[in-house]
C-alpha positions as CSV (number, residue, x, y, z in Angstrom):
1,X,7.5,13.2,21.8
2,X,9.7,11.0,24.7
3,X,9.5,9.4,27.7
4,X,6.9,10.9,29.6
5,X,8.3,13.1,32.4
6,X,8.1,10.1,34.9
7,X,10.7,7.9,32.5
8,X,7.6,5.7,31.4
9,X,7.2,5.0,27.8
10,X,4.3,7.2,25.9
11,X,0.7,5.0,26.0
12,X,-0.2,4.7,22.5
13,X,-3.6,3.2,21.6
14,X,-4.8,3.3,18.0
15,X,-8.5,3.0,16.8
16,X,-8.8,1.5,13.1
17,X,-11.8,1.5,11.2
18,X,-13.3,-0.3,8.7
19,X,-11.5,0.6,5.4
20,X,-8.9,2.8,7.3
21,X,-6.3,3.9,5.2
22,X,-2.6,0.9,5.5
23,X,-0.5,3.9,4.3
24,X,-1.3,6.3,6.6
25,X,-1.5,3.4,9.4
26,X,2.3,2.3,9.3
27,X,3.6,6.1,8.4
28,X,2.5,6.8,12.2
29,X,3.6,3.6,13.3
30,X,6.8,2.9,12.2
31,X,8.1,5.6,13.5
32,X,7.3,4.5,16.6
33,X,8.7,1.0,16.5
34,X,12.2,3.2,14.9
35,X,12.1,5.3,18.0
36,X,12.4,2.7,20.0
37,X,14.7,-0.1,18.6
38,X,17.2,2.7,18.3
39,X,17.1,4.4,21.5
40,X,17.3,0.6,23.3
41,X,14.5,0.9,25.0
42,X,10.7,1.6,24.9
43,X,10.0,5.1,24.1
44,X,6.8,4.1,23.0
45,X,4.3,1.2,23.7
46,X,1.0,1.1,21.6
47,X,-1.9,-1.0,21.2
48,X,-4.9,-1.4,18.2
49,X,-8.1,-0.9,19.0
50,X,-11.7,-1.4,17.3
51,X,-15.1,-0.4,17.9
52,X,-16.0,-4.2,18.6
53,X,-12.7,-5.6,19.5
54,X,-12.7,-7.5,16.0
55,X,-9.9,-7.5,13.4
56,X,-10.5,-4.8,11.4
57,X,-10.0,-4.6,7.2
58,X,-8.0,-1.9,6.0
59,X,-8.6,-0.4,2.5
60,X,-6.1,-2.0,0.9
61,X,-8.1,-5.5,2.1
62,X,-5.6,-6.7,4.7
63,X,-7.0,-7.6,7.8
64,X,-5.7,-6.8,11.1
65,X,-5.9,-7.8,14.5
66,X,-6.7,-5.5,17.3
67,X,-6.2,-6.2,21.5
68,X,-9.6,-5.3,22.6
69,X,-12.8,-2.7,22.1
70,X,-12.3,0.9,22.4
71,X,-14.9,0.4,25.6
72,X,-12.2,-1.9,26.9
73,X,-9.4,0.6,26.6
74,X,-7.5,2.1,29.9
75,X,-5.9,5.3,30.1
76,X,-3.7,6.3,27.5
77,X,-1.8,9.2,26.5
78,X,-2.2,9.6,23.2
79,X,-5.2,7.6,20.9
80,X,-4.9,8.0,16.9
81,X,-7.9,7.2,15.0
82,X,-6.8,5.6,12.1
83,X,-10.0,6.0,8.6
84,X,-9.8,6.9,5.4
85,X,-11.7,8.1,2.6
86,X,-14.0,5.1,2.7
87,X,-14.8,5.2,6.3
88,X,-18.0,4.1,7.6
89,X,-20.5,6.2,9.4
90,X,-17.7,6.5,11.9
91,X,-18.3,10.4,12.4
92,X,-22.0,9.9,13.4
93,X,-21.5,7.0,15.6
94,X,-22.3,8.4,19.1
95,X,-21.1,5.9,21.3
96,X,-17.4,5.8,19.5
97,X,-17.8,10.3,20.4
98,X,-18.7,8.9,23.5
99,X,-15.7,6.6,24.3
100,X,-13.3,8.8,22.7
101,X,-14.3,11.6,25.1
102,X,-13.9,9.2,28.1
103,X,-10.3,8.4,27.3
């Protein structure tokens, strides 16, 4: 994954959820940040996203600030949903299916 054929970076949002797994969280995002500082300029651009907009605890206990609400989100190109084992009722929340869909 690049610069999208236009020469824009890649629109990165990721959803974290209540308990989601830290690990698994900075193995997709370093990456990322890697990318970019050694290519000189911004392959990627991402943003974290919650349900509610709220910081969000990871399973580990740390909390984390997010931007805004998944309903709040614009277009991206890519959205990860970062849970883990623990996760809350996340795969029977309808309005989260809903969102998701939308973007």
């Amino acid at each position: 994954m690049a610069l999208e054929s236009s020469g824009k970076p890649v629109r990165m949002a990721f959803l974290l959820v209540p308990r989601f797994s830290m690990m698994a969280f900075a193995a997709a995002v370093e990456p990322l940040r890697a990318a970019n500082r050694l290519s000189g300029s911004p392959l990627f651009q991402w943003q974290l996203v919650s349900a509610d907009g709220a910081p969000v605890t990871a399973s580990n206990g740390i909390s984390v600030a997010t931007c805004r609400s998944l309903a709040e989100l614009d277009k991206v190109d890519t959205i990860i949903v970062c849970a883990g084992l623990e996760a809350p009722d996340v795969e029977r929340n309808i309005r989260i299916h809903h969102q998701l869909r939308r973007l």
